[in-house]
GUSESE-264685 format. One record per residue: x negated, y, z negated of N, C-alpha, C, O in turn; residue in one letter; residue number from 1. Coordinates in Angstrom, 1 decimal, always signed. Layout:
N
+--------+--------+--------+--------+--------+--------+--------+--------+--------+--------+--------+--------+------+-----+
!    nc1 !    nc2 !    nc3 !   cac1 !   cac2 !   cac3 !    cc1 !    cc2 !    cc3 !    oc1 !    oc2 !    oc3 ! code ! pos !
+--------+--------+--------+--------+--------+--------+--------+--------+--------+--------+--------+--------+------+-----+
!      X !      Y !      Z !      X !      Y !      Z !      X !      Y !      Z !      X !      Y !      Z !    A ! NUM !
...
+--------+--------+--------+--------+--------+--------+--------+--------+--------+--------+--------+--------+------+-----+
// end
This chain:
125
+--------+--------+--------+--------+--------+--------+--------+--------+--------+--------+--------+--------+------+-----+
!    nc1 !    nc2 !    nc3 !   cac1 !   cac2 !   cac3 !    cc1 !    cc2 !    cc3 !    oc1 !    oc2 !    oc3 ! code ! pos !
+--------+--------+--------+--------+--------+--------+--------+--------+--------+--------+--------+--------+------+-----+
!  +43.6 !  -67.0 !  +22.8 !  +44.8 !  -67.7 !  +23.0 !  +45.1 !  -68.6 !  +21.9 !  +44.2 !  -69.0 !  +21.2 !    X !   1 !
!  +46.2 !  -68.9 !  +21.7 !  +46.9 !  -69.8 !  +20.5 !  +46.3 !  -71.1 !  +21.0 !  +45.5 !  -71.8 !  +20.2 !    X !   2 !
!  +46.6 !  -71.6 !  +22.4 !  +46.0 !  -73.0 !  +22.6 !  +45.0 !  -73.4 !  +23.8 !  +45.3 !  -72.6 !  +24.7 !    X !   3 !
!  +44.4 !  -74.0 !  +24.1 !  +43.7 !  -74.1 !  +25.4 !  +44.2 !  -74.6 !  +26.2 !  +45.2 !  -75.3 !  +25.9 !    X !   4 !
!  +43.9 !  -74.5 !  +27.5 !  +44.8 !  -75.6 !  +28.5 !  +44.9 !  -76.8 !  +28.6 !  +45.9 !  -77.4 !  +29.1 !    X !   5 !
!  +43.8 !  -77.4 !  +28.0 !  +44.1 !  -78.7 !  +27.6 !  +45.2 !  -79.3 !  +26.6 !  +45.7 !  -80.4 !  +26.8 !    X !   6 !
!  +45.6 !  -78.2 !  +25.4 !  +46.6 !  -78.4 !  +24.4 !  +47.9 !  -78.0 !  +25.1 !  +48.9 !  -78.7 !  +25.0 !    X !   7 !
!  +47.8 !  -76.7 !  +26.2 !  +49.1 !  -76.6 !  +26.7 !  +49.9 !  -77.8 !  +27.7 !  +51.1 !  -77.8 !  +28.0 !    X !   8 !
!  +48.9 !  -78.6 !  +28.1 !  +48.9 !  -79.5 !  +29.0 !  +49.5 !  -80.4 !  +28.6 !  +50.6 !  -80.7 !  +29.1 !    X !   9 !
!  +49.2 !  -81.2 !  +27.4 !  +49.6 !  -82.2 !  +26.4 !  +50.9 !  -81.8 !  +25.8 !  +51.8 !  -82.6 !  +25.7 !    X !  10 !
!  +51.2 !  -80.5 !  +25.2 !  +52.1 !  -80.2 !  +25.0 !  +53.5 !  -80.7 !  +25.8 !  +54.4 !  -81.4 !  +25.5 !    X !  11 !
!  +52.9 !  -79.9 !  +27.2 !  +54.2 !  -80.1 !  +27.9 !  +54.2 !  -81.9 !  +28.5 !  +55.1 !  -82.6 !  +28.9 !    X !  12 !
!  +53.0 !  -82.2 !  +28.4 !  +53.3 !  -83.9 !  +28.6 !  +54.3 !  -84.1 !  +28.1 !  +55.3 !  -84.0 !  +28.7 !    X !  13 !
!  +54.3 !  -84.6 !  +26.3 !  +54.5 !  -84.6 !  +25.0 !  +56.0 !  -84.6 !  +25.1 !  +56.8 !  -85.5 !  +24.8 !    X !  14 !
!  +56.0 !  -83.4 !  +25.5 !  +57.9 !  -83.0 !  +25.6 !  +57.9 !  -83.7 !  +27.2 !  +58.5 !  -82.7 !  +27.7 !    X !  15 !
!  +57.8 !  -84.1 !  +27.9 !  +58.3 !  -84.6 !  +29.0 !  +58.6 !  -83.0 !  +30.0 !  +59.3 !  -83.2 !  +31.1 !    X !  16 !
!  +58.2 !  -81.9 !  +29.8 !  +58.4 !  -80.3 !  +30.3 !  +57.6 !  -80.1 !  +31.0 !  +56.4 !  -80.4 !  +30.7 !    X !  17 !
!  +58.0 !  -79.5 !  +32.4 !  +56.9 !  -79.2 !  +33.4 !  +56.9 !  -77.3 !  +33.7 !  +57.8 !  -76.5 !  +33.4 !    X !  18 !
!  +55.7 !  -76.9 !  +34.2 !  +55.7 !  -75.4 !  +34.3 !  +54.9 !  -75.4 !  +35.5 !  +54.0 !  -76.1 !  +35.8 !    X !  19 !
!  +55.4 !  -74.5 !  +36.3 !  +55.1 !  -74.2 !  +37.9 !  +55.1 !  -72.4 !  +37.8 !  +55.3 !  -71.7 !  +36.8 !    X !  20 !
!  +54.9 !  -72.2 !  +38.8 !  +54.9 !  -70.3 !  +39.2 !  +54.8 !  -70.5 !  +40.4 !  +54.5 !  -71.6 !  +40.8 !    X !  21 !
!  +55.1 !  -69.8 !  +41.1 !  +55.3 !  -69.5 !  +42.7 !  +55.5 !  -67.8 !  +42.8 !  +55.8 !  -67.1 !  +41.8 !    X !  22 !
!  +55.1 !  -67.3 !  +44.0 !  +54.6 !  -66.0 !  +44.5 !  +55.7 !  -66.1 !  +45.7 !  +56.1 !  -67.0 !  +46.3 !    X !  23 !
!  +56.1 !  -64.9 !  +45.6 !  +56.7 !  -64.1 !  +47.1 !  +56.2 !  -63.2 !  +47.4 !  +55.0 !  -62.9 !  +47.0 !    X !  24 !
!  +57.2 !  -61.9 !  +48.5 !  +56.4 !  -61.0 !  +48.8 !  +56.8 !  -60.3 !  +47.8 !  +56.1 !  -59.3 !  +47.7 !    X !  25 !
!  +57.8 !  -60.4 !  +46.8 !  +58.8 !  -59.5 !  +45.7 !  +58.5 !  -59.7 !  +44.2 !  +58.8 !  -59.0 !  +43.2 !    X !  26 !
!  +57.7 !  -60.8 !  +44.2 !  +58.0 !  -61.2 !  +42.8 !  +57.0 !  -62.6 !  +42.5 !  +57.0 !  -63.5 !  +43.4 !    X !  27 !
!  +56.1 !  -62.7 !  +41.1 !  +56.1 !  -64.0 !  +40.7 !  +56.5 !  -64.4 !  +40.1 !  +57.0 !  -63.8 !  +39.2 !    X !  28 !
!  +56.5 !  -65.7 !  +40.2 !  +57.8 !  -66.6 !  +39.2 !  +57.0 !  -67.3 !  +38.4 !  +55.9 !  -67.7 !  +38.8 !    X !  29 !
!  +57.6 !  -67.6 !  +37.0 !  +57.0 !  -68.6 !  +36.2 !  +57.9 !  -69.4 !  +35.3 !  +58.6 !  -69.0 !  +34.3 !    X !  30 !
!  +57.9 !  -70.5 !  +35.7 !  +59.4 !  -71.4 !  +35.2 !  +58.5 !  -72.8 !  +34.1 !  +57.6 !  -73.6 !  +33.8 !    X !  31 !
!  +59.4 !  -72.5 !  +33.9 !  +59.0 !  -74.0 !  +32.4 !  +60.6 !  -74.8 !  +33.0 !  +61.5 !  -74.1 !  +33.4 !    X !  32 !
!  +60.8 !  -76.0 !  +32.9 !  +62.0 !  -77.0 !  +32.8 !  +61.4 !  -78.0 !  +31.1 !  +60.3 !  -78.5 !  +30.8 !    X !  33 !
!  +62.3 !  -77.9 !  +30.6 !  +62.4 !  -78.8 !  +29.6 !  +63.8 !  -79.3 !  +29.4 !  +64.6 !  -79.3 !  +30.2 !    X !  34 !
!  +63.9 !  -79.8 !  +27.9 !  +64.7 !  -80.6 !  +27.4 !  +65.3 !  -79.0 !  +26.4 !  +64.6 !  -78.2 !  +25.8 !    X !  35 !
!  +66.7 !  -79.3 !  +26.5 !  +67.4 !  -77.9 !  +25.4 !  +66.8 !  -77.9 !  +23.8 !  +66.8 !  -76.8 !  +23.1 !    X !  36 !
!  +66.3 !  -79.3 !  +23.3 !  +65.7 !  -78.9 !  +22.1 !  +64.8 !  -78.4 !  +22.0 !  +64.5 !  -78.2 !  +20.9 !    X !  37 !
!  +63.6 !  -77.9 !  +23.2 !  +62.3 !  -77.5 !  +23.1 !  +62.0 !  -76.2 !  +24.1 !  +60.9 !  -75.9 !  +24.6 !    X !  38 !
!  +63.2 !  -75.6 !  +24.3 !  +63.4 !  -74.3 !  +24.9 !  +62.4 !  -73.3 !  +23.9 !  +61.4 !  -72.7 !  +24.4 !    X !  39 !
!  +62.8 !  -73.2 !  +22.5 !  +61.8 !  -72.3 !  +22.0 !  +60.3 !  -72.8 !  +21.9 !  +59.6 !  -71.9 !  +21.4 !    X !  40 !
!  +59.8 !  -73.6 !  +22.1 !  +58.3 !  -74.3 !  +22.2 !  +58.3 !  -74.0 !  +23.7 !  +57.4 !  -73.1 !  +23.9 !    X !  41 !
!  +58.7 !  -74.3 !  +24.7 !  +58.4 !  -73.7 !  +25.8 !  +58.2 !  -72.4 !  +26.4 !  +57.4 !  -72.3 !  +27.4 !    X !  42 !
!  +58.8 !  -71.4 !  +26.1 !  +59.0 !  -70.1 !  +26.3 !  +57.8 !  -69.7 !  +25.1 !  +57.3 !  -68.6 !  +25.2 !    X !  43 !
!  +57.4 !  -70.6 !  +24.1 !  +56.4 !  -69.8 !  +23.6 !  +54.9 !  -70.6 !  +24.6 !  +54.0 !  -69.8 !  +24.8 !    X !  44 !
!  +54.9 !  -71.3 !  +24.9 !  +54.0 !  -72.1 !  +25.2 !  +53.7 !  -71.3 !  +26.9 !  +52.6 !  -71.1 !  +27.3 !    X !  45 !
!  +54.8 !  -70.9 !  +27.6 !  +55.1 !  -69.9 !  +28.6 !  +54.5 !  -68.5 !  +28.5 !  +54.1 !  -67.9 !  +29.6 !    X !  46 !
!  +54.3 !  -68.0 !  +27.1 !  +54.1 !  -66.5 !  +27.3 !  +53.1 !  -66.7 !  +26.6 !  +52.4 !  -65.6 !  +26.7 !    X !  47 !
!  +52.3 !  -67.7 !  +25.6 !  +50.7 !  -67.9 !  +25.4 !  +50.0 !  -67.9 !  +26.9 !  +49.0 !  -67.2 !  +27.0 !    X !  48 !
!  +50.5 !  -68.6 !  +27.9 !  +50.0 !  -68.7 !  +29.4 !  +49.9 !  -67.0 !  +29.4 !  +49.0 !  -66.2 !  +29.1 !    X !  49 !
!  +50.9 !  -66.7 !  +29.8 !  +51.0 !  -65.0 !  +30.6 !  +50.1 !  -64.2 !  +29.9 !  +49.2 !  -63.5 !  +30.4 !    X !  50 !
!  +50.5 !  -64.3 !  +28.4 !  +49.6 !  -62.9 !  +27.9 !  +48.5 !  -63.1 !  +27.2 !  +47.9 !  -62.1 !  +26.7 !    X !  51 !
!  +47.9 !  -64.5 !  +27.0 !  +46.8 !  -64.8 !  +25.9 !  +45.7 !  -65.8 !  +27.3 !  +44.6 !  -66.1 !  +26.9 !    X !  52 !
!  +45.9 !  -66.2 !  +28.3 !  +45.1 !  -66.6 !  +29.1 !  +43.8 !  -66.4 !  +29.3 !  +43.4 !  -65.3 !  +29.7 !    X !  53 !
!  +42.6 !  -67.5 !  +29.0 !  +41.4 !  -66.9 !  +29.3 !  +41.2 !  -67.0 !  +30.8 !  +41.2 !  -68.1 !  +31.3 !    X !  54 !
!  +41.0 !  -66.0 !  +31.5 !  +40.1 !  -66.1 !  +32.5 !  +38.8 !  -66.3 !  +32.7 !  +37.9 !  -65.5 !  +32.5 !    X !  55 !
!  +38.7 !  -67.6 !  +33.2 !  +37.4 !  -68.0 !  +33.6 !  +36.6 !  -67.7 !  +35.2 !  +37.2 !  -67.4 !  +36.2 !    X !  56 !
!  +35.5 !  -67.8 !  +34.9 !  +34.8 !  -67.2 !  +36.3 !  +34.9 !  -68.6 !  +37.1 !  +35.4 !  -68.5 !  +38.2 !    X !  57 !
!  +34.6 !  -69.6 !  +36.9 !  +34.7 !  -70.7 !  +37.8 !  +36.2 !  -70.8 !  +38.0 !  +36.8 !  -70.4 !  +39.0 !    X !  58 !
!  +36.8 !  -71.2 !  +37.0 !  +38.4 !  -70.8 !  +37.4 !  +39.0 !  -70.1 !  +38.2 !  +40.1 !  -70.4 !  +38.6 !    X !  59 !
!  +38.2 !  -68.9 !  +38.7 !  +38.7 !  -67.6 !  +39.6 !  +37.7 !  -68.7 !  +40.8 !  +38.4 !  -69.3 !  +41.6 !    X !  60 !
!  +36.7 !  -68.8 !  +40.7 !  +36.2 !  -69.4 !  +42.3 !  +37.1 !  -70.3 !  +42.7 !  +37.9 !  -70.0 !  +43.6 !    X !  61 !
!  +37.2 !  -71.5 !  +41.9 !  +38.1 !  -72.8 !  +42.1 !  +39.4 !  -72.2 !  +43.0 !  +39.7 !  -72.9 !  +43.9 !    X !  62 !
!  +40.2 !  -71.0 !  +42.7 !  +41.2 !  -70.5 !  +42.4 !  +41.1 !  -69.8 !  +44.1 !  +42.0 !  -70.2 !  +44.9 !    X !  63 !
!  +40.0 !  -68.8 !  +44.3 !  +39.7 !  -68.3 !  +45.7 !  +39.4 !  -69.3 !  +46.8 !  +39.9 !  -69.2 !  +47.9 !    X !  64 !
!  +38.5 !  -70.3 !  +46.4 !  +38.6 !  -71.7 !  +47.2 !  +39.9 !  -72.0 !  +48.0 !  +40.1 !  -71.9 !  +49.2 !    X !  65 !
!  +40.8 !  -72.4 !  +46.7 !  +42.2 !  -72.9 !  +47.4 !  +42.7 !  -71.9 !  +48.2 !  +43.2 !  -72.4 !  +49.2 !    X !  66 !
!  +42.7 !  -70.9 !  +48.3 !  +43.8 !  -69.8 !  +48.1 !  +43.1 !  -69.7 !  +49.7 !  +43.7 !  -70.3 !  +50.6 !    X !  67 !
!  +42.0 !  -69.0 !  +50.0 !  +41.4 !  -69.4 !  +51.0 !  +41.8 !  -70.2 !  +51.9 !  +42.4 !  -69.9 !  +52.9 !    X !  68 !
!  +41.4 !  -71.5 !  +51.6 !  +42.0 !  -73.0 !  +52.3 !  +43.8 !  -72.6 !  +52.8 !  +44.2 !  -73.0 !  +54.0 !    X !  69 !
!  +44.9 !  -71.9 !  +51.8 !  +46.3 !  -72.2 !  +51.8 !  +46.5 !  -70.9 !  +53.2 !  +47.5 !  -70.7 !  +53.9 !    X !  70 !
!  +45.3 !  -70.2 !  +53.3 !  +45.4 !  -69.1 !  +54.0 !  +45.3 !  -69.0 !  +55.5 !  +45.6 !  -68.1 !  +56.3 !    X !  71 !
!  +44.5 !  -70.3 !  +55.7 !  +44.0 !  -70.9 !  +57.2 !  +45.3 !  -71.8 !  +57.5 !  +45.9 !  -71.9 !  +58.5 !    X !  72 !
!  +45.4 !  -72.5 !  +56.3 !  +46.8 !  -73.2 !  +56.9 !  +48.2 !  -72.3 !  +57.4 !  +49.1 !  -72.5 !  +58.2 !    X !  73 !
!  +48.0 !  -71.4 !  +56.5 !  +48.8 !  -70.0 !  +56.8 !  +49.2 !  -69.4 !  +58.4 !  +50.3 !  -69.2 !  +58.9 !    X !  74 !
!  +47.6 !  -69.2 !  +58.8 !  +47.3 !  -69.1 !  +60.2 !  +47.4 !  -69.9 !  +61.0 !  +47.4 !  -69.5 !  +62.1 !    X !  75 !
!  +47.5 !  -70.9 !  +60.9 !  +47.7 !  -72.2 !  +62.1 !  +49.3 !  -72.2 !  +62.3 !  +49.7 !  -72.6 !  +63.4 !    X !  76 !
!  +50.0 !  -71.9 !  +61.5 !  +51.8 !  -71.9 !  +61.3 !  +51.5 !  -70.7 !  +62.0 !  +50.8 !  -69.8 !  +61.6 !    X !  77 !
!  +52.6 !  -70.9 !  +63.3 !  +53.4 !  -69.9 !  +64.3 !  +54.0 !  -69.5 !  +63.8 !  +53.9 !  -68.2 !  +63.8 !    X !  78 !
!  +55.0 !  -70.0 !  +63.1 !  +56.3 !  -69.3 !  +62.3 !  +55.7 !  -68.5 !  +61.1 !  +56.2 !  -67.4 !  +60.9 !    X !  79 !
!  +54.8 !  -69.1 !  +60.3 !  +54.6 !  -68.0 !  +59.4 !  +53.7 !  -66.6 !  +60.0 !  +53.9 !  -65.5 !  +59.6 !    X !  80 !
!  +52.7 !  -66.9 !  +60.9 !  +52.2 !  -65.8 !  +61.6 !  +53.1 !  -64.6 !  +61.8 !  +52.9 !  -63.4 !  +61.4 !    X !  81 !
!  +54.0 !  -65.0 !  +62.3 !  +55.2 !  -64.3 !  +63.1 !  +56.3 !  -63.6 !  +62.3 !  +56.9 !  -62.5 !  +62.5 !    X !  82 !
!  +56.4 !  -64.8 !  +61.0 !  +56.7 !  -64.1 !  +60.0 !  +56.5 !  -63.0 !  +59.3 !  +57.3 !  -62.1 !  +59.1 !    X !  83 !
!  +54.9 !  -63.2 !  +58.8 !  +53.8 !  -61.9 !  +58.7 !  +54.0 !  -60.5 !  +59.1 !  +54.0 !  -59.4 !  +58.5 !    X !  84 !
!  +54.2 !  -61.3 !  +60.6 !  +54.0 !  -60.1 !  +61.7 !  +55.3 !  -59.1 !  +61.5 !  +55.2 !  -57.9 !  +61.5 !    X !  85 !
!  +56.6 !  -59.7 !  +61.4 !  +57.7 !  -59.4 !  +61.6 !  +57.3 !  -58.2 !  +60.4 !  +57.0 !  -57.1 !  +60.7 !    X !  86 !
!  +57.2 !  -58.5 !  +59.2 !  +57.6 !  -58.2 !  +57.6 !  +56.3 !  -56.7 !  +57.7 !  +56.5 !  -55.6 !  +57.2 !    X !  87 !
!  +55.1 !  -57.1 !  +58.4 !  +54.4 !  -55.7 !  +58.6 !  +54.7 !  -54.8 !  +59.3 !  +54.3 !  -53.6 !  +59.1 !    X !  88 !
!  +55.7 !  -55.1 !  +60.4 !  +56.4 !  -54.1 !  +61.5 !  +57.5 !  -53.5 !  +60.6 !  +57.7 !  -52.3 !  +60.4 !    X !  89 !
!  +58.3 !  -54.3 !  +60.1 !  +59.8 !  -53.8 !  +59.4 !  +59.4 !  -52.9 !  +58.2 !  +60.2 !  -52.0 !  +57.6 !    X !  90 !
!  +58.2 !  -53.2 !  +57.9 !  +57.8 !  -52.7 !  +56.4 !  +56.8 !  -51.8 !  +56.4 !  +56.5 !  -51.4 !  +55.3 !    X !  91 !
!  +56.0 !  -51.3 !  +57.4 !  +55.3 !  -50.9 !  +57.3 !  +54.4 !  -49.6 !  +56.0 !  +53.3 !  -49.2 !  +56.0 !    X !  92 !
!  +55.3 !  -49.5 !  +55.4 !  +55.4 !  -48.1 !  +54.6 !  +55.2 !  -48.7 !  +53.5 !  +54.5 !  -48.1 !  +52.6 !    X !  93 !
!  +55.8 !  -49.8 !  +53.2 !  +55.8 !  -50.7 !  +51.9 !  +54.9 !  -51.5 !  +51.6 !  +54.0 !  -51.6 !  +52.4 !    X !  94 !
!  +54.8 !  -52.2 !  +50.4 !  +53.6 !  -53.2 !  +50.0 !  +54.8 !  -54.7 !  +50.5 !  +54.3 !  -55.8 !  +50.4 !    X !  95 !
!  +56.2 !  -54.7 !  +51.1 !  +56.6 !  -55.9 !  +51.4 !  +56.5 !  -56.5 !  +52.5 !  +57.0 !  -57.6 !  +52.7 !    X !  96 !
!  +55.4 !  -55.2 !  +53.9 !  +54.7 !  -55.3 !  +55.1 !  +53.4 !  -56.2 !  +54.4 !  +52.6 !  -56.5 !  +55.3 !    X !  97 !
!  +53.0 !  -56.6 !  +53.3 !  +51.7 !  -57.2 !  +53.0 !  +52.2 !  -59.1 !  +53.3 !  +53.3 !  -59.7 !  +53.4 !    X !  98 !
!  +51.2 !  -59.4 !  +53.4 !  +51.3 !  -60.6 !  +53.6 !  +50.9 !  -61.5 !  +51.9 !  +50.0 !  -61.2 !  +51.2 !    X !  99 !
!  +51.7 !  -62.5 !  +51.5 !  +51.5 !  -62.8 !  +50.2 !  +50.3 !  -63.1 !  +49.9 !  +49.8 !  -62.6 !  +48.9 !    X ! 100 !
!  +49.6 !  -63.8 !  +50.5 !  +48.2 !  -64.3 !  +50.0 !  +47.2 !  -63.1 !  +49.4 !  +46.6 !  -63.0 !  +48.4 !    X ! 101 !
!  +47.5 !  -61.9 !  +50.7 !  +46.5 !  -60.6 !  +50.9 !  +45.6 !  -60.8 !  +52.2 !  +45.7 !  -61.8 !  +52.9 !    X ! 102 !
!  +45.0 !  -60.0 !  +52.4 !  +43.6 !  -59.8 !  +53.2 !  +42.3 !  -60.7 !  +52.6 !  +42.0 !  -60.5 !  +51.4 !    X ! 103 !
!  +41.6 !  -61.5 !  +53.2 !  +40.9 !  -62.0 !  +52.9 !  +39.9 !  -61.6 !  +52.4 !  +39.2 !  -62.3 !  +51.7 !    X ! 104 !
!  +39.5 !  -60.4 !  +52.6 !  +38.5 !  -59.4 !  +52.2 !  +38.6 !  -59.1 !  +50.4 !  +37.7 !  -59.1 !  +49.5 !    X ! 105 !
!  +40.2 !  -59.0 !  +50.3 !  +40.6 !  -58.9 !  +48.3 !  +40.3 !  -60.3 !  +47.8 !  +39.9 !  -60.6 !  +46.7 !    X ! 106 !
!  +40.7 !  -61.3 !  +49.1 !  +40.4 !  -62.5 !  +48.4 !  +39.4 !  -63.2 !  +48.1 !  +39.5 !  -64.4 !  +47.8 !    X ! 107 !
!  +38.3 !  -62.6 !  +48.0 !  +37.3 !  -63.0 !  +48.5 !  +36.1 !  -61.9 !  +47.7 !  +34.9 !  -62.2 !  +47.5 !    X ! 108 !
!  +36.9 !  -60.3 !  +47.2 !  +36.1 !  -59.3 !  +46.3 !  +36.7 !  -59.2 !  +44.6 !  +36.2 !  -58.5 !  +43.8 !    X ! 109 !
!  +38.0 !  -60.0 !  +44.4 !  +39.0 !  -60.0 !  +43.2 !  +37.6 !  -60.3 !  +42.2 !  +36.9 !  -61.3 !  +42.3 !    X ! 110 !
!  +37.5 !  -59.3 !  +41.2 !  +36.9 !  -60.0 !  +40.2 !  +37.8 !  -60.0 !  +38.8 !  +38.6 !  -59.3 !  +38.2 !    X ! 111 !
!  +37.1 !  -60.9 !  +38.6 !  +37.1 !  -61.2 !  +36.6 !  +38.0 !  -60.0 !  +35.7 !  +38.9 !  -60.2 !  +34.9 !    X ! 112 !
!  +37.2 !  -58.7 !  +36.1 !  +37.6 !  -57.3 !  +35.4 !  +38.9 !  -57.4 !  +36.1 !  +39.8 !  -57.7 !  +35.3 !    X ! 113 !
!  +39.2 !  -57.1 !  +37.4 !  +40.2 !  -56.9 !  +37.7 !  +41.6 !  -57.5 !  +37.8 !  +42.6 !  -56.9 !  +38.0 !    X ! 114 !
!  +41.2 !  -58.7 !  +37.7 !  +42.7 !  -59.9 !  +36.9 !  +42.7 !  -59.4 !  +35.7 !  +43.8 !  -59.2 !  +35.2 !    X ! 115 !
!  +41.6 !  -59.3 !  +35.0 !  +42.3 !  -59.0 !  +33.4 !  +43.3 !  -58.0 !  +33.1 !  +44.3 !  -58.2 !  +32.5 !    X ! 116 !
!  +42.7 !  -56.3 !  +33.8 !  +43.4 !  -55.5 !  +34.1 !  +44.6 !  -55.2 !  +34.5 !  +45.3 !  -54.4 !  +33.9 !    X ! 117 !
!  +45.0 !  -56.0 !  +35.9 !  +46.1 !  -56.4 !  +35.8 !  +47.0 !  -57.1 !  +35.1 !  +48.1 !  -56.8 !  +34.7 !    X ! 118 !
!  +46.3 !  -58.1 !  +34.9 !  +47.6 !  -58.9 !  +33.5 !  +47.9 !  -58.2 !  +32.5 !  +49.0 !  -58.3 !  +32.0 !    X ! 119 !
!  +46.9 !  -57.2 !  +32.0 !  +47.1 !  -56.6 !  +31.0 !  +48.1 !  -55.4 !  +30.9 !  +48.9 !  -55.1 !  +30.0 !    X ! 120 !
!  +47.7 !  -54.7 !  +32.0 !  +49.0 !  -53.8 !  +32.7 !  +50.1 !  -54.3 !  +33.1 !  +51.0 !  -53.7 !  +32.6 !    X ! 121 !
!  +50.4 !  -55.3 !  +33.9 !  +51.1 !  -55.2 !  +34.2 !  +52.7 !  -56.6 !  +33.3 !  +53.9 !  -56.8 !  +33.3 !    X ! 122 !
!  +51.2 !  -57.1 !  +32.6 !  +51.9 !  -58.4 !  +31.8 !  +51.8 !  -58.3 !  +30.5 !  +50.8 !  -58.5 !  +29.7 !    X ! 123 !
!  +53.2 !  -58.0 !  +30.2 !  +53.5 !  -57.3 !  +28.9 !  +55.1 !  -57.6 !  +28.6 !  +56.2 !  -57.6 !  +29.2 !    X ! 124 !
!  +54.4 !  -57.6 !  +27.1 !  +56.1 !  -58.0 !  +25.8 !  +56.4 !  -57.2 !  +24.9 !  +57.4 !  -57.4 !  +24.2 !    X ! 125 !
+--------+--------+--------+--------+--------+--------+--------+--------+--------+--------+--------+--------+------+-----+
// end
């Protein structure tokens, strides 16, 4: 990678620019908000993240921890249960019957190799 996460961090301090991602069942999202003079520093600072990322193995635990944890909370919500439920009945055929998190079983067997692989396939310029 061009910079570590510590430098991308400071970066977007620096400029006052924040960067978030969010998951659906369709799509993930990866947004940077800045200031209009630092559009091209951010979109580069954006696709250092996507395609130059090291994956770390504690990073992936830390990472399964939460995800885990957002997944129980998941389950205590009626509405999202039900949600779930609706989107596996209507979809059944499809990957949009899947529930965003996954099966705890992927969450829980994801390794190292197999995030790289995927980014690498499927995260591309």
């Amino acid at each position: 990678p061009k910079r570590t996460a510590t430098d991308l961090e400071v970066e977007f301090e620096d400029a006052g620019a924040q960067m978030n991602a969010h998951t659906t069942r369709e799509y993930t999202c990866f947004t940077s908000h800045c200031l209009k003079k630092d559009i091209e520093r951010s979109v580069d600072s954006l696709s250092d993240v996507l395609l130059n990322s090291n994956i770390d193995e504690a990073d992936i635990e830390a990472e399964r921890s939460t995800i885990l944890r957002e997944q129980e909370e998941v389950n205590t919500n009626i509405e999202e249960v039900l949600f779930d439920k609706l989107h596996e009945a209507a979809y059944a055929q499809s990957s949009l019957g899947y529930t965003i998190l996954g099966p705890k079983e992927n969450i829980n067997s994801l390794t190292k190799k197999q995030m790289q692989e995927y980014r690498d396939h499927y995260y591309v310029a």
